[in-house]
N, C-alpha and C positions, 0 to 999 in steps of 0.2 A: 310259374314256369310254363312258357308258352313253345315251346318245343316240341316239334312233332318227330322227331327223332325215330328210327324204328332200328331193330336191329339189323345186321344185312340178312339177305335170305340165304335158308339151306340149297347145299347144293342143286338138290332135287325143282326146288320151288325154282331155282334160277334156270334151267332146264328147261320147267313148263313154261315160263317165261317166255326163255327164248324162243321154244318150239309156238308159240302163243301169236308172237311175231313173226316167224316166218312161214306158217301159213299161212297166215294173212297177207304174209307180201306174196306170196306164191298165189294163191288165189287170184290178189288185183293183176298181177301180171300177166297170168295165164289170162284174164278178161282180157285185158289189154294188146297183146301178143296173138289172140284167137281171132279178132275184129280184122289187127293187120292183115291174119292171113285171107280170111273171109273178102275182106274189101278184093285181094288180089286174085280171089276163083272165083266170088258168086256174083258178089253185090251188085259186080257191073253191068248183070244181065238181068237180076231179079229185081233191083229198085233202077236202075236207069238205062232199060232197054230201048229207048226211043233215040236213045242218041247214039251216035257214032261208034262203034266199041272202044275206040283210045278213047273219044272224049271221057265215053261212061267211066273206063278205069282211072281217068283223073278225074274223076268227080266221086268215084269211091273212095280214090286217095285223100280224095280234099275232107270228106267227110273223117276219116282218119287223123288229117293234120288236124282237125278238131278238137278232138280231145286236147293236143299239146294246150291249145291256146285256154283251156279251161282249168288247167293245175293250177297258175295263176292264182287264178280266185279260189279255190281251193284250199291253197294253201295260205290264203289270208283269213280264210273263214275258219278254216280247222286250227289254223293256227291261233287265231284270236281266242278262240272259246276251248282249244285244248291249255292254252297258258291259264283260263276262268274257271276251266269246270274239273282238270285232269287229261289225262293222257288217254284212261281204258274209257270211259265214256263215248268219246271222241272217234278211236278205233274202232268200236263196235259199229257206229254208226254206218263209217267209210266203207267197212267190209259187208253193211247193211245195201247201202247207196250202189254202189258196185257190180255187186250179185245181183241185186233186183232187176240193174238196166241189164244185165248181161242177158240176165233170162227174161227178160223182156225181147229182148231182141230175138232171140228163137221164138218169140211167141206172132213175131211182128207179121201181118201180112202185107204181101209183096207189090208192086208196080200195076201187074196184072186184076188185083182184085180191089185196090183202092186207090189208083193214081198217083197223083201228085202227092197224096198224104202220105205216102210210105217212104219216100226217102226222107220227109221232112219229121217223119217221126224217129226215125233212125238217127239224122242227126242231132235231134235234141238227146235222146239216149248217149249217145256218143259225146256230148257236151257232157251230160252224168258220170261215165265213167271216167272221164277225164279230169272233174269236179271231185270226184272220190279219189281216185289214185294222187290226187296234187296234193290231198290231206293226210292220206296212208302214211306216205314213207317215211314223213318227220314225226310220227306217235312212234313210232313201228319201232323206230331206232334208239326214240328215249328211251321207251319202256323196258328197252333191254339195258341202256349206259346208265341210267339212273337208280337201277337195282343192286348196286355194290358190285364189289369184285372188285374195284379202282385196278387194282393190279395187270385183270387182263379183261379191263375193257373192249380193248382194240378186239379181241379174239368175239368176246362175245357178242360184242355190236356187230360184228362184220354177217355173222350166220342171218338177222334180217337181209340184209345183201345180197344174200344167194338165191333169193328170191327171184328175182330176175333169169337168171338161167334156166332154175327151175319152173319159174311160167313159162317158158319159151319150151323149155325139153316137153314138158306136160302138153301144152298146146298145139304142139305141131306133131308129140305122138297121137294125140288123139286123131288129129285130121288125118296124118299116112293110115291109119287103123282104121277109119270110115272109108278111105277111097280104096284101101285095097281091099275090103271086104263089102261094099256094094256098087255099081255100076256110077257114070258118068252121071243118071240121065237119074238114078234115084239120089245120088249123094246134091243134084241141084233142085230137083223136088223135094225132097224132106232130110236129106240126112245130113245138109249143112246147122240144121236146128239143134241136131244133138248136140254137140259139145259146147254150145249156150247153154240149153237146161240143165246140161248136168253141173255147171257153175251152181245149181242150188243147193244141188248136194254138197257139192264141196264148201260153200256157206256155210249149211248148218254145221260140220264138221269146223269150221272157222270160229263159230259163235261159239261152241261146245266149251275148245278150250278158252277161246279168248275169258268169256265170263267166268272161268275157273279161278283167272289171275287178278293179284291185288294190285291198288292202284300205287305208282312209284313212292316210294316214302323219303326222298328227294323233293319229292312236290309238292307232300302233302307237309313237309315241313318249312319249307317256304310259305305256303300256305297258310300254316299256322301263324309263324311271324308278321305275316302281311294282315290277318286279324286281327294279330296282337298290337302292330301300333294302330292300326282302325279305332282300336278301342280305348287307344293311350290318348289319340287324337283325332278326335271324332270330324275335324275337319280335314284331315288327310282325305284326297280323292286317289285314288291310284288309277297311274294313266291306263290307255288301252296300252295292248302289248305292242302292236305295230310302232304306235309313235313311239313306244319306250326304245324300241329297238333301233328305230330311224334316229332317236336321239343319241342311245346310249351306244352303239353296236354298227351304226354302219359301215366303217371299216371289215369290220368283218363280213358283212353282209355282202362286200365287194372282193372280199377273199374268196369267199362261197364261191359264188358266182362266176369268178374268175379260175376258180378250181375246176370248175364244171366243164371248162369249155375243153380242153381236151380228153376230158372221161368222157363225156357226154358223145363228142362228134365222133371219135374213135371209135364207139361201138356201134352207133349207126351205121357208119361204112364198111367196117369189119363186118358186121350181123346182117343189113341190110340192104346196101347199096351193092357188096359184094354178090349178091344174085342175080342184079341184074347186069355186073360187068363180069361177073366168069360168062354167062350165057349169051352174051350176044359180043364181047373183044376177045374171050379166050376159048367158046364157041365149047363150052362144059353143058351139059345137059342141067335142065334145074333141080333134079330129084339129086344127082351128083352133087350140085353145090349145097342144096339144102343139108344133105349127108353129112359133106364136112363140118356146114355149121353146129351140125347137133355133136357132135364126137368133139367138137373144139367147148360149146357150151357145158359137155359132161366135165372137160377139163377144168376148166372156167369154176365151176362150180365146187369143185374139189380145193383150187389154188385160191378163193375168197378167203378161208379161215387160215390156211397159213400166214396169207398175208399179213392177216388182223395179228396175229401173234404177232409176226416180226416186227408188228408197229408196237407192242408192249415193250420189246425186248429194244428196240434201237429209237422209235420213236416215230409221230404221224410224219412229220412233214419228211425227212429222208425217201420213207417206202416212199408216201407219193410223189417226190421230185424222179426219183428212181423210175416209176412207171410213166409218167411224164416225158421222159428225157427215152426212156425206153419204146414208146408208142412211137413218137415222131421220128426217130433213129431206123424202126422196123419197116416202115412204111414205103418207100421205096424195093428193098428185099420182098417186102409182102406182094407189091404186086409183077414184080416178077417172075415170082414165084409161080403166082396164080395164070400168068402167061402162057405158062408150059400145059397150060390142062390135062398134069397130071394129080389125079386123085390124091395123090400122096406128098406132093407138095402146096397141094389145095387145102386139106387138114392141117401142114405143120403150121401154112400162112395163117389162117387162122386159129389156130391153137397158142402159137406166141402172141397174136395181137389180143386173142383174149386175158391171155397169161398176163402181161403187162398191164394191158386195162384193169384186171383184178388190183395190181399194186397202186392203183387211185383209188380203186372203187373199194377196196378191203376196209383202208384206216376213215375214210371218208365220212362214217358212221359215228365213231367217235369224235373224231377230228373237228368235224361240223359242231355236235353236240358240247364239248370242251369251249367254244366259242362264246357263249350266250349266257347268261345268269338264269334261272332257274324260270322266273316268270313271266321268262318272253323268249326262252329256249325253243319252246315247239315254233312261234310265230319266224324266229331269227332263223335256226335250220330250214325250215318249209321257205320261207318265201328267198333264201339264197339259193334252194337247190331247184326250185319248182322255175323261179324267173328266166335261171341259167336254160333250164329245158326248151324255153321257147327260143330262144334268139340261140341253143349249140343244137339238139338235140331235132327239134322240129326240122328245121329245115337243110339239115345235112344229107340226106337221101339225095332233095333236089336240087342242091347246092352242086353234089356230086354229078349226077345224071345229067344237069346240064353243064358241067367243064367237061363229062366228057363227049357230049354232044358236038361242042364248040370248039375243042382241040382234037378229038378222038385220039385222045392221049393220057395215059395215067399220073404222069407229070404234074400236071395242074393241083389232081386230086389230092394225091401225096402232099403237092407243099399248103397245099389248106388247113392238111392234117396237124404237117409240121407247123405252121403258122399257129394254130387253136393249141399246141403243144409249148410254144413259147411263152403266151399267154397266161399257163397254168404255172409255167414253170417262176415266171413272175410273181404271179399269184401269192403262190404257197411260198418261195423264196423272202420275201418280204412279211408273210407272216410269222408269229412266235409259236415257238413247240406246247402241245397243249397237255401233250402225256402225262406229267405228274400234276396237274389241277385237281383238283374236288372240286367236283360238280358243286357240293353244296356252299363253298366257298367264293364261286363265281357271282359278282355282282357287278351292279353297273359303276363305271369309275366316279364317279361326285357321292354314291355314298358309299362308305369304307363298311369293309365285313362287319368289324365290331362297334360301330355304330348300330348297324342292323341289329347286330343280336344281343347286343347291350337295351335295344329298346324292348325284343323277346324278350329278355330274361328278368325285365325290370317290370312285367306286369305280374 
């Protein structure tokens, strides 16, 4: 009996679990989430003061789009050697990789003291963390769906998810907490470095739990079967995960992908671009719209694990056609809304566009994970959700900023939204419901379950 079979875990253990996971996504976020803001106060003066000030602030941005373009590889690498070695292996590392560049980057000296080397040390960093977080979020998600519970997966996958707001809440409290407790002229001499190093702390606090938890027993009994005909048939090669997936799974890999583009581009606009068109077409002060974003993101954060339920109870693809159909719909209202620069309709607009976006982004964890067979699950989820990033995610800020440069109009932006919203609705419409699957029953279609485990259970 070559069955790695394990029991499910206790409540408790499934808990540390999840809490396991979403530190670590909370962590890389908050890295990632701290950089954007950094790029948009320091970077442009302390690594690229020789140029122009717009130029410098696109060229701190560019350093920024950086990172997108490095999840990519990321998540081919993590994914490759997380389907080879495990899920927590793999994680340990990302939140290893992540941390390091982050506090590296507080460590980095500036423009001023080493020239030319300083931004170009920044963007290699910035290629790291980008490198790390494209491998994070497909361990993050297993590790939590492949732990049992089948019944309310959705709920407990979606808590890595909240990660995301949570970086962002974390990250941009820290920075109002340093500028309104030290001057101008010290928070750009030293005190944009603190909330870099102190990503070390929040590492070790990362690594604590992570290395508490066991590795998925989903995996490890795949695993075991994948030995077991090795050893039945010692000329069995087993492919790498990518081609298995390119072979066995690209349809879904175009689901993925296709899912993404309206979760993806809707929160960029909503989160991001939205700062810069309340402050200069709706003429909002930026600390005002930041405001709203953080009181929309405590919603956001709250409304991820309901969602996740409601995909237990009714199923993935429903919620997310619902938040889908829901985003593109709000979008026009949103920035109406945001017209009136009143505070209070500046919070709703963004509090429903996050609210909606949650009903993609809650079942998406599952949804994703339910796709893939076990031994090219991490490489199938990572590289549909990681590819999407670049071509929705990357370039939605500038996609926005220049329609509304070139109509100075919200019109444009809106039907882009709606457009990336149709897309998904395609998407996920054409795909199959993945809610009641066992994970450990999912394989690739040319070889059948009980061939698999007829060759287990025959050694």
């Amino acid at each position: 009996m070559a069955s790695a079979a394990t029991a499910p875990p206790t409540p408790a253990s499934l808990k540390r679990i999840v809490a396991a996971s979403l530190i670590g996504t909370t962590i890389e976020w908050y890295d990632f989430f701290l950089y954007g803001s950094a790029a948009a106060l320091v970077f442009n003066k302390l690594f690229f003061p020789e140029s122009d000030p717009l130029v410098g602030t696109l060229l701190s941005f560019l350093t920024y789009a950086v990172g997108f373009a490095a999840r990519p590889l990321g998540a081919l690498v993590f994914g490759h050697y997380g389907d080879r070695l495990g899920r927590k292996k793999l994680l340990v590392l990302s939140l290893l990789l992540m941390g390091g560049a982050t506090c590296a980057i507080g460590l980095l000296p500036t423009y001023a003291s080493v020239g030319v080397a300083a931004p170009v040390l920044l963007t290699l960093l910035r290629l790291v963390q980008g490198f790390a977080l494209g491998g994070e979020w497909g361990g993050a998600v297993l590790l939590v769906s492949e732990h049992g519970d089948a019944r309310r997966r959705g709920f407990w996958a979606s808590w890595p998810q909240t990660g995301a707001p949570a970086g962002q809440l974390l990250a941009t409290g820290v920075l109002s907490a340093l500028t309104a407790l030290i001057s101008d002229d010290a928070f750009t001499s030293w005190g944009w470095r603190v909330p870099f190093l102190l990503s070390g702390v929040l590492v070790m606090v990362g690594l604590w739990i992570r290395l508490s938890v066991d590795e998925s027993p989903v995996f490890k009994e795949a695993l075991a079967r994948a030995e077991a005909r090795k050893a039945q048939d010692s000329g069995t090669v087993e492919k790498m995960p990518l081609v298995a997936v390119l072979r066995h799974h690209w349809r879904d890999v175009l689901v993925a992908i296709g899912a993404r583009m309206a979760e993806n581009i809707s929160y960029y606009v909503i989160t991001a671009f939205i700062l810069v068109y309340a402050t200069t077409s709706a003429g909002v002060s930026k600390q005002t719209a930041l405001n709203a974003v953080l009181i929309a993101s405590a919603v956001h954060f709250a409304a991820i694990p309901a969602w996740g339920a409601l995909s237990d109870r009714v199923g993935r693809r429903p919620v997310y056609l619902l938040g889908a159909a829901g985003v593109g719909l709000w979008m026009f209202p949103f920035f109406s809304l945001v017209d009136t620069a009143s505070f209070g309709n500046l919070v709703l607009a963004v509090t429903v566009g996050l609210v909606l976006h949650g009903a993609m982004y809650a079942p998406q964890a599952a949804f994703f994970s339910e796709m893939f067979a076990t031994r090219m699950r991490y490489s199938g989820a990572s590289i549909g959700a990681q590819f999407a990033s670049v071509a929705a995610g990357a370039p939605a800020p500038l996609i926005a900023t220049a329609l509304l440069a070139d109509y100075d109009s919200s019109t444009p932006i809106a039907l882009y939204v709606i457009a990336a919203a149709l897309v998904t609705l395609i998407a996920v419409g054409v795909a199959k419901e993945t809610r009641h699957r066992d994970l450990a029953d999912i394989e690739p279609e040319d070889e059948p379950v009980a061939a698999r485990r007829a060759d287990a259970h025959s050694v």
